[in-house]
N, C-alpha and C positions, 0 to 999 in steps of 0.2 A: 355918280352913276346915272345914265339915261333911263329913266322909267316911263314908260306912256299908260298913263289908265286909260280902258275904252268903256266907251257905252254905246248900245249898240241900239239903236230904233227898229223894232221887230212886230211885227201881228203875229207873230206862230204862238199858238198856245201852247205845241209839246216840241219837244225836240227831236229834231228828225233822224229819220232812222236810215245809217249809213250806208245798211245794208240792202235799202231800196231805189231806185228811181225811177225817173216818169215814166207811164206808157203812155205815149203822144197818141195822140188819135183825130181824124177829121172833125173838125166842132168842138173839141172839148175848150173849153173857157179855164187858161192858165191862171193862176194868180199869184202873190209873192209864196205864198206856201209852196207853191209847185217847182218854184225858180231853188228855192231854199232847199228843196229835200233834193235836186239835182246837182247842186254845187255840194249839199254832207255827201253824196258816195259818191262824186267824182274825187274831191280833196279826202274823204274816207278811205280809198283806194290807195291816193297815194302813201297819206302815213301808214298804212298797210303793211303797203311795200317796203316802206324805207325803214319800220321798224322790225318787220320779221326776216326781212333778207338782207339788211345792212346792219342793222344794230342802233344803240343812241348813243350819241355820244359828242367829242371832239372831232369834225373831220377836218380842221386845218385853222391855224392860229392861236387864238386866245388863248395866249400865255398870259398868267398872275404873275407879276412882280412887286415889291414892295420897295420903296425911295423912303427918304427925309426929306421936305419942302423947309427953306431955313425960318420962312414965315408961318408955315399953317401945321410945320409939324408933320407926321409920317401918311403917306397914302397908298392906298391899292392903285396899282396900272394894271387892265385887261387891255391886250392888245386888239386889235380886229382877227377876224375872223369867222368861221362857217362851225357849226353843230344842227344834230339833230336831237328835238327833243325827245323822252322815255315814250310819248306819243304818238312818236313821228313826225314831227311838224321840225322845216328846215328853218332855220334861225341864219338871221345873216346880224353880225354888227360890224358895220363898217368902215367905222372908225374908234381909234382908243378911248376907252373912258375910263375916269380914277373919281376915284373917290379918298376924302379926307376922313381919318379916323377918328380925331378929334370931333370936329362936328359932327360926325355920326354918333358918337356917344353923348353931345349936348342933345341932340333932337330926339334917341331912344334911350330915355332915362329909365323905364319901364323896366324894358328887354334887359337891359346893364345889369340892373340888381337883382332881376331874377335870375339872372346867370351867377351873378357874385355870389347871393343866398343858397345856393344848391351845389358850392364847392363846403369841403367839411375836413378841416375847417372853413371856414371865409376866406373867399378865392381872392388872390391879390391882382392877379389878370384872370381874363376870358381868351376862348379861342374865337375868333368871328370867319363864316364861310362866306366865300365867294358865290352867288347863285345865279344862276343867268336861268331865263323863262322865256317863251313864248310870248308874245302881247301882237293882240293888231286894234289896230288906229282910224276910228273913223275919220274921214277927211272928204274934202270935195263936197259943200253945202249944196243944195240946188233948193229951189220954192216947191211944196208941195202942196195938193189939191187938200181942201180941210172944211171944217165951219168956217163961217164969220165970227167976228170978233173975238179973233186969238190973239193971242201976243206973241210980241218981235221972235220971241225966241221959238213959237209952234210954228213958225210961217218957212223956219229950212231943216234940214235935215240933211245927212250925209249922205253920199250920192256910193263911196267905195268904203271900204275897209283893207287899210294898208297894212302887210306884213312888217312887225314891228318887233323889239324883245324888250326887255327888264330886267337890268342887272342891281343889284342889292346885299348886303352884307345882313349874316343873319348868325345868332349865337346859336342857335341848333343846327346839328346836323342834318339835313334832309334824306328823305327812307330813297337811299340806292341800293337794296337787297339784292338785285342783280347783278350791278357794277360790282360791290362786294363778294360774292359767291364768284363772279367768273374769276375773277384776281384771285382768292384765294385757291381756287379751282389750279388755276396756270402756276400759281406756286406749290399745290402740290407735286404737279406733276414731274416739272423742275427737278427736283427733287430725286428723280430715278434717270437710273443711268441709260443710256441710247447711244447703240453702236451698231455697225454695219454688221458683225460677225459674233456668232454665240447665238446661245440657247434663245427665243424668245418665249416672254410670260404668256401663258396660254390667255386666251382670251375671255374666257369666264372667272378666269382666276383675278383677272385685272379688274370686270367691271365688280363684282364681289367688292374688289377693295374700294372703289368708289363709295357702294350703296354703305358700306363700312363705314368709310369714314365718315359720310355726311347727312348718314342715317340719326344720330344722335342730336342734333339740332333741329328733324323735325319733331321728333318726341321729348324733348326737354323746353324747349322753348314755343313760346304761342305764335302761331303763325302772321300775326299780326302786329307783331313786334319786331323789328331786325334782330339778328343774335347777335354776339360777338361775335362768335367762330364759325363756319359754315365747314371747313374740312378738318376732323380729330384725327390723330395719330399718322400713323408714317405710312409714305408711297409704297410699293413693293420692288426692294432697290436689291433683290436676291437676283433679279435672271435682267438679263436684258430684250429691249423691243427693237427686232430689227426695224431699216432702216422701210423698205418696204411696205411695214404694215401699219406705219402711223397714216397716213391717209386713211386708210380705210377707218381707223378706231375717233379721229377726227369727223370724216363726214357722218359716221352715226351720230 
């Protein structure tokens, strides 16, 4: 899998606040701080955007498949592709990357047995996730102004940071409590019948059964933890919803 670590060469001492930018003014004296807190709420914006009115997710590709290599034995294939992260931030990979199963398990010996240790009995396999991430990539050295007598390495520093991502196999599951609640959510619904003609469930009757059903997991389980279940018991599959009025019980 491609991973890029970044490091990032910074003077800011806090981190900028997304929700502010600059007020320019004749004479004021810019400096990296001021350039800094104006690129967090312009790109703060965008993930904004793309997480509250688009969602995160898969918008196109990356599909996981799994092969046999007759030499290196079995590997993951992520195809290319576009996502958004739980963030906002748009990920591009674009091109296929795999990873080898075997040597992932020589290089995290660690991660293997702690997984093994905490099947009961003693797990004969693990399950391992596919995880893709955001990453950006400093790149583009330039000379910068400094003391004398620094060394080779204080004399450049990176001029951009390149939108980049990080794909990795991981034996935990990562907390999608959203992704899981909407799924679980849409398989409720499923669930009840929708037809053009007949009686429809009244409208308080229906969301009742929502608060119903998924009422029970916030009081049983710590908010902090994923549950297992997010929706208990059954849709209300007695009246039907016409055809008409799902829109509206959607855009609420």
């Amino acid at each position: 899998m491609s991973c890029f670590s970044s490091t990032t060469n910074t003077t800011t001492t806090t981190a900028p606040d997304p929700s502010k930018h600059v007020n320019y003014n004749v004479g004021m004296v810019l400096g990296v701080d001021d350039f800094t807190q104006e690129f967090a709420y312009l790109s703060g914006r965008d993930q904004w955007m793309a997480r509250d009115l688009i969602g995160y997710g898969t918008v196109s590709g990356l599909k996981v498949a799994t092969e046999t290599d007759s030499a290196k034995g079995p590997r993951v294939i992520v195809t290319p592709g576009v996502a958004v992260s739980p963030r906002g931030q748009m990920i591009c990979v674009p091109s296929a990357q795999c990873a080898y199963v075997r040597d992932w398990v020589v290089d995290h010996p660690a991660e293997v047995s702690k997984a093994i240790a905490m099947g009961s009995p003693l797990a004969s396999s693990i399950k391992l996730y596919v995880v893709l991430c955001y990453r950006d990539c400093p790149v583009d050295n330039v000379p910068i102004a400094g003391e004398p007598c620094r060394s080779e390495d204080q004399l450049m520093a990176p001029s951009r940071l390149k939108d980049d991502f990080c794909l990795s196999l991981r034996t935990t599951k990562p907390n999608q409590r959203e992704e899981d609640a909407v799924r679980a959510f849409v398989a409720w619904l499923r669930r009840m019948s929708v037809g053009p003609l007949g009686p429809s469930t009244p409208l308080d009757q229906f969301l009742d059964a929502i608060r119903q059903a998924a009422g029970e997991w916030f009081t049983s389980s710590p908010l902090s933890s994923p549950p297992s279940e997010f929706m208990f018991g059954s849709s209300p599959t007695h009246g039907q919803f016409a055809d008409e009025r799902l829109p509206v019980l959607f855009m609420s």
